[in-house]
C-alpha positions, 0 to 999 in steps of 0.5 A: 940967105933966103927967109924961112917960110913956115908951113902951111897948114889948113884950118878945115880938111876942105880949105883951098890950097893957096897958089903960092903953096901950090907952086912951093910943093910944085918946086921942092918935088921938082915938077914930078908926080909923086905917084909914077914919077913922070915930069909933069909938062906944062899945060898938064892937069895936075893936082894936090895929093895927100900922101896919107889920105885925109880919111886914113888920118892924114893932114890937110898940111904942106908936108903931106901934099904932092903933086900929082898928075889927075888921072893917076891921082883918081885911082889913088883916090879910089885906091884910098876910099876902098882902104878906109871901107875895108879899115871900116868893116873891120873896126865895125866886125871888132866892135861887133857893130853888123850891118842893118838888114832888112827884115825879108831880104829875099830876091823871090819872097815880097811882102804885101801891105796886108802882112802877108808873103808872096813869090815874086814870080808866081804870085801865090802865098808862102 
């Protein structure tokens, strides 16, 4: 009867993946990329992926990590980031947080040193 092996969890969000933990998720996914199911073939670049990603709330733990081939875990990286963005605008709109602007956010009008405003391309004062 093989030994139970308890999961691994990580202290931090940025802790390494041990090597053995690697090739435990390695075996149990049975050497597929989770994200397009392809056989990843020896000498790959092959990386952890978290399923739920750590900035959607996901854990830095075995059961959330798979493996994934590299090229297609960036744009699921960049898939994610843009999720948490769009997640963020929403909860700052709720929240009635807006962005900070600054004061003459104009693309012809610049104001001088002296205080005061003049177009960009004709030099005079407005």
């Amino acid at each position: 009867m093989p030994r139970s092996v308890p999961e691994w969890v990580g202290k931090t969000p940025d802790q390494k993946v041990p090597d053995r933990v690697r090739l435990r998720i390695f075996e149990r996914e049975g050497g597929r990329c989770h994200i397009s199911g392809r056989k990843i073939m020896p000498g790959e670049p092959w990386d952890l992926d978290h399923k739920v990603a750590l900035i959607n709330g996901g854990e830095h733990r075995e059961s959330n990590l798979f493996p994934a081939l590299r090229d297609k875990h960036r744009a699921k990286t960049a898939q994610d980031v843009a999720e948490k963005a769009i997640n963020a605008r929403k909860r700052q709109k709720h929240l009635g947080i807006k962005k900070s602007r600054h004061r003459l956010s104009h693309p012809r009008l610049r104001k001088r040193m002296d205080g005061t405003v003049v177009d960009r391309i004709t030099g005079e004062p407005v």
